[in-house]
Each structure stands twice: as structure tokens, then as C-alpha cells.
Backbone bond lengths (Angstrom), bond angles and torsions (degrees), N, CA, C in turn:
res aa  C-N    CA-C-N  psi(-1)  N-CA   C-N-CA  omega(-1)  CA-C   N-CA-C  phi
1 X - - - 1.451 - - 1.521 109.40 -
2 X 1.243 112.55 115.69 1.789 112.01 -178.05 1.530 95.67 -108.08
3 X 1.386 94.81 131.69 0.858 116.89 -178.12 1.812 110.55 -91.28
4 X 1.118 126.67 25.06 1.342 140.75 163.14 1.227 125.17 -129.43
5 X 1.479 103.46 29.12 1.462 114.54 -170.03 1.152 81.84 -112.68
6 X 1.522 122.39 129.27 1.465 137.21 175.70 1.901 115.90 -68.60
7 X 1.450 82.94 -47.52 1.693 82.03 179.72 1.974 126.72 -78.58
8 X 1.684 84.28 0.52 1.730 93.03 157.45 1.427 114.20 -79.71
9 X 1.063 140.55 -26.21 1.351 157.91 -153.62 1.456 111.92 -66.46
10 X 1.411 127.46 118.08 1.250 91.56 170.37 1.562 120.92 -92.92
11 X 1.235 116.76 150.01 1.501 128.58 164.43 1.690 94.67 -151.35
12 X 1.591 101.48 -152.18 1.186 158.56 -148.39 1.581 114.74 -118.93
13 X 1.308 116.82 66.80 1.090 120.13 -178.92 1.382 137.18 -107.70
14 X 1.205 161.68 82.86 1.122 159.03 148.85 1.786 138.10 -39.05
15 X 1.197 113.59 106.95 1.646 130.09 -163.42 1.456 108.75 -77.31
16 X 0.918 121.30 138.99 1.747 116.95 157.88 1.901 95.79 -86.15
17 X 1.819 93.58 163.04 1.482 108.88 153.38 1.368 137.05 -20.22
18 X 1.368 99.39 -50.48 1.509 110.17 -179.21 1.440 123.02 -88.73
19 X 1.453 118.16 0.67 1.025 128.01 -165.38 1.318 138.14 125.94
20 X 1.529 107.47 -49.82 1.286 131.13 -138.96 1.894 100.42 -86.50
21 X 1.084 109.49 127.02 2.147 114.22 175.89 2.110 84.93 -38.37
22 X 1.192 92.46 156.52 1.458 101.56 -179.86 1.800 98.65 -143.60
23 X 0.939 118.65 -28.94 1.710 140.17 154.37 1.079 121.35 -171.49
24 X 1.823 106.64 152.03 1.186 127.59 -168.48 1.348 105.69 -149.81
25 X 1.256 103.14 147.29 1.484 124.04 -171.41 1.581 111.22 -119.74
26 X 1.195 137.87 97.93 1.624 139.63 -163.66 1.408 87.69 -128.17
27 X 1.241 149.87 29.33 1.193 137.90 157.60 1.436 103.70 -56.47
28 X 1.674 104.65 142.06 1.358 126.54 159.52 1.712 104.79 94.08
29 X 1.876 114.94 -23.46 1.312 112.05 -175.24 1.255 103.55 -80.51
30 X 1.687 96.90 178.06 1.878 110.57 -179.06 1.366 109.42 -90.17
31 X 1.524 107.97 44.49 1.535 92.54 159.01 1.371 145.51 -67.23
32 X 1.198 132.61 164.30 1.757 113.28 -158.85 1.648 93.79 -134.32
33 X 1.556 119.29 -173.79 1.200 109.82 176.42 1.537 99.41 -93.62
34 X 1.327 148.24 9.98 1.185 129.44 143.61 1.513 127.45 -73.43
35 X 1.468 126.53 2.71 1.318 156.67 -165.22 1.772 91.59 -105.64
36 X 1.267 117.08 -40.32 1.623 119.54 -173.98 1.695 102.70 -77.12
37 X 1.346 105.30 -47.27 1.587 112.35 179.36 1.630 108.89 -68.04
38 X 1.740 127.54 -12.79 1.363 112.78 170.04 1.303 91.86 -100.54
39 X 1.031 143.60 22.91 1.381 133.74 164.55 1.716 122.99 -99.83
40 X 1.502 92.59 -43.75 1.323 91.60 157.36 1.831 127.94 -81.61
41 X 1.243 112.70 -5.62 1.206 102.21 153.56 1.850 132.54 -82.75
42 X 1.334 109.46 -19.76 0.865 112.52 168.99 1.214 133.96 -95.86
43 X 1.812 127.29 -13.07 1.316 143.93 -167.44 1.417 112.05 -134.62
44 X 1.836 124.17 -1.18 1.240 122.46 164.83 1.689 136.40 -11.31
45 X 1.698 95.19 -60.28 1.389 131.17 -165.20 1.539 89.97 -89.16
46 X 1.042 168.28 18.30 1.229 175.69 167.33 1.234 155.17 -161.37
47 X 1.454 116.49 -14.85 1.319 132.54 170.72 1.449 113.93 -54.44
48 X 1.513 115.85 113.13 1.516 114.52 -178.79 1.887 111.55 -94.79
49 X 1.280 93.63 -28.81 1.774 101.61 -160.75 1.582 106.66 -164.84
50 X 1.350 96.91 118.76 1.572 121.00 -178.92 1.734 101.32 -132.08
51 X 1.468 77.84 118.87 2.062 111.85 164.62 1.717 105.88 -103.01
52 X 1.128 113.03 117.54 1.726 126.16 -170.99 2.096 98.63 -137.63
53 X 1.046 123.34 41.05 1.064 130.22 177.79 1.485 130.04 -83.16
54 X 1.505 122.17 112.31 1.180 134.46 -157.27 2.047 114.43 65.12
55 X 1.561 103.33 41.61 1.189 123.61 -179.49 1.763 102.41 -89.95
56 X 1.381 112.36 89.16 1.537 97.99 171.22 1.306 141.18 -88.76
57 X 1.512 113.36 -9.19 1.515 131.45 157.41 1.631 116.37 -52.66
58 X 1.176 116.96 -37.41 1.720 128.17 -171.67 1.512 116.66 -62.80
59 X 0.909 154.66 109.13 1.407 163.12 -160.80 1.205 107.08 -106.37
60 X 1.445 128.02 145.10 1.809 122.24 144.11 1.098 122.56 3.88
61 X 1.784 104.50 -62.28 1.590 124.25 -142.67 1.648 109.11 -79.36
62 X 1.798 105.40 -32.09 1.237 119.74 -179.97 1.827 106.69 -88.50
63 X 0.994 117.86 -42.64 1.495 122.85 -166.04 1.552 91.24 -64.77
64 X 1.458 135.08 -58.69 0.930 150.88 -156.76 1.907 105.26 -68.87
65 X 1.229 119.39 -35.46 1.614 136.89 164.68 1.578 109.49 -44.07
66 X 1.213 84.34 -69.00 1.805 104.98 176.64 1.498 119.50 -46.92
67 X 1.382 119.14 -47.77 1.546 136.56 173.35 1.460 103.04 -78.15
68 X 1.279 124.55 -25.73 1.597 109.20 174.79 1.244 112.72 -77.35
69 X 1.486 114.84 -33.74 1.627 118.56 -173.23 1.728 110.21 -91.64
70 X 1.385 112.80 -31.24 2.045 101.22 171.75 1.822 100.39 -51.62
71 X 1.500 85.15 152.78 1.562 97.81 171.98 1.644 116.28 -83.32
72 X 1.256 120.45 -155.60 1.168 99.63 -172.64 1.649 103.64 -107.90
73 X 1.372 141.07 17.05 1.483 144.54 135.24 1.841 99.74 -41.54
74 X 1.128 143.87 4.32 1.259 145.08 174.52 1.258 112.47 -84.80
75 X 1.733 132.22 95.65 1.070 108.56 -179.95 1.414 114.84 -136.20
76 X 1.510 121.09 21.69 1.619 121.45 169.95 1.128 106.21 -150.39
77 X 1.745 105.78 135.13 1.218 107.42 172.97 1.454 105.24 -111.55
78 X 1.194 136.06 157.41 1.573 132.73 152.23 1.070 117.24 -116.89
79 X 1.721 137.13 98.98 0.878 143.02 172.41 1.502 112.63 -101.27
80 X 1.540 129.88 142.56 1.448 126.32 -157.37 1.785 108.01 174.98
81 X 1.032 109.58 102.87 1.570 119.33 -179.70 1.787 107.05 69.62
82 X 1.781 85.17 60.22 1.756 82.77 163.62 1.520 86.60 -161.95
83 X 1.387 101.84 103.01 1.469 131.99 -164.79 1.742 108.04 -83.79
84 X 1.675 108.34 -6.55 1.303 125.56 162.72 1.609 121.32 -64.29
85 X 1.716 105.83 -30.73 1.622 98.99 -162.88 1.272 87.80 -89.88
86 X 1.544 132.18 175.25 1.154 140.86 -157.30 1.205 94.38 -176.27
87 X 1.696 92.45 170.85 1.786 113.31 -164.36 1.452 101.15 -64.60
88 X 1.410 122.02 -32.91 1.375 128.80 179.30 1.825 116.72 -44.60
89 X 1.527 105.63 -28.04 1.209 126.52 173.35 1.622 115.33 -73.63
90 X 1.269 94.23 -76.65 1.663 97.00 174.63 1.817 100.38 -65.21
91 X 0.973 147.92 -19.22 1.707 125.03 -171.97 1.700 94.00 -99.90
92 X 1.274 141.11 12.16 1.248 131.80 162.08 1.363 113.42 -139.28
93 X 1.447 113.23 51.55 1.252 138.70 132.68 1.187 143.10 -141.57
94 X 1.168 120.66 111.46 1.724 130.69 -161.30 0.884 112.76 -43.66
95 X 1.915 123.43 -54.14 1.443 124.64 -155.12 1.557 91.33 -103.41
96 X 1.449 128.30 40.00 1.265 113.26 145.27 1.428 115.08 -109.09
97 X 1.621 106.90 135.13 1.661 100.59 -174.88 1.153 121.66 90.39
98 X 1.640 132.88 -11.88 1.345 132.88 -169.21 1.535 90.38 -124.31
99 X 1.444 102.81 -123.51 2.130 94.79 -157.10 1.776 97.44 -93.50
100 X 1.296 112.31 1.10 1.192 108.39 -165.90 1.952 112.85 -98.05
101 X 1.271 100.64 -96.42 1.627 91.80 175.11 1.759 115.06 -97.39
102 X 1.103 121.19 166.74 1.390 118.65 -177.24 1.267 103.27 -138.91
103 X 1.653 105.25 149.29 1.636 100.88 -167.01 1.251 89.96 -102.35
104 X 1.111 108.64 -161.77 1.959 126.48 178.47 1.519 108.62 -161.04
């Protein structure tokens, strides 16, 4: 059981047709930024909207992985009581905040 396997996790998830997570909600779990890197391997091509709220394992380095690799069907983030992510996060990524994804 890995515990950085995103789709062990519980939340709040919703699938498209084809398969693919379309949103997910992992607020409050122990996800880590190796949990962000199985997410973007598995939800790249589809991930519309990720809630990660009061996530304290998640770093810049991982949150920021995840947003480099979704395509651009990526368009909400909810980030909220994770006093870890920082401006370093949002100021070295373009499509956060501009026409692309938007945080909350």
C-alpha cells in the first residue's frame, strides 16, 4: 500500500468517460509531493480541478510539478491552509492567476 499513490487516497473524486480523474478533492490527506508526481502521471491528459486544502506534506516543488505537467483543460486550483506553498509557487508559474488556472 503506497501511501503516495494518489488514487489510494481518500477524497472526492470525479472521472470523465474515458477514464481520466476530471476533479479531485484530497484536502486534509497526507499527500506528499511524490503523491503530485503520481498524479500527474496519471491525470495529466485530464485533470480539470484539484482541492488540496490543509495539505501539509505538499511543497512548491511538488504542487508546482503537477501544474507544469496538467494540460491546459486545468482550470481550478483550491489551495487553503497550507502555509507551506508560497509566492515562490504562484510567481513561477504563468498559468496560475492569468487565463489559465485560478487559485481560491
Amino acid at each position: 500500500n503506497d501511501p503516495t499513490d494518489v488514487s489510494r487516497q481518500s477524497g472526492v473524486e470525479e472521472y470523465s468517460s474515458k477514464g481520466g480523474i476530471i476533479s479531485l478533492n484530497i484536502s486534509g490527506s497526507r499527500v506528499t509531493d511524490k503523491s503530485m508526481e503520481h498524479l500527474a502521471a496519471k491525470a495529466a491528459t485530464s485533470l480539470k480541478e484539484l482541492e488540496i486544502n490543509f495539505c501539509c506534506y505538499i511543497s512548491d516543488k511538488g504542487l508546482g510539478y503537477l501544474v507544469s505537467k496538467v494540460g491546459r483543460q486545468f482550470s481550478k486550483l483550491n489551495v487553503w491552509g497550507c502555509a507551506q506553498i508560497t509566492d515562490e509557487f504562484l510567481d513561477g508559474h504563468e498559468s496560475v492567476n492569468q487565463d489559465g488556472v485560478s487559485t481560491l
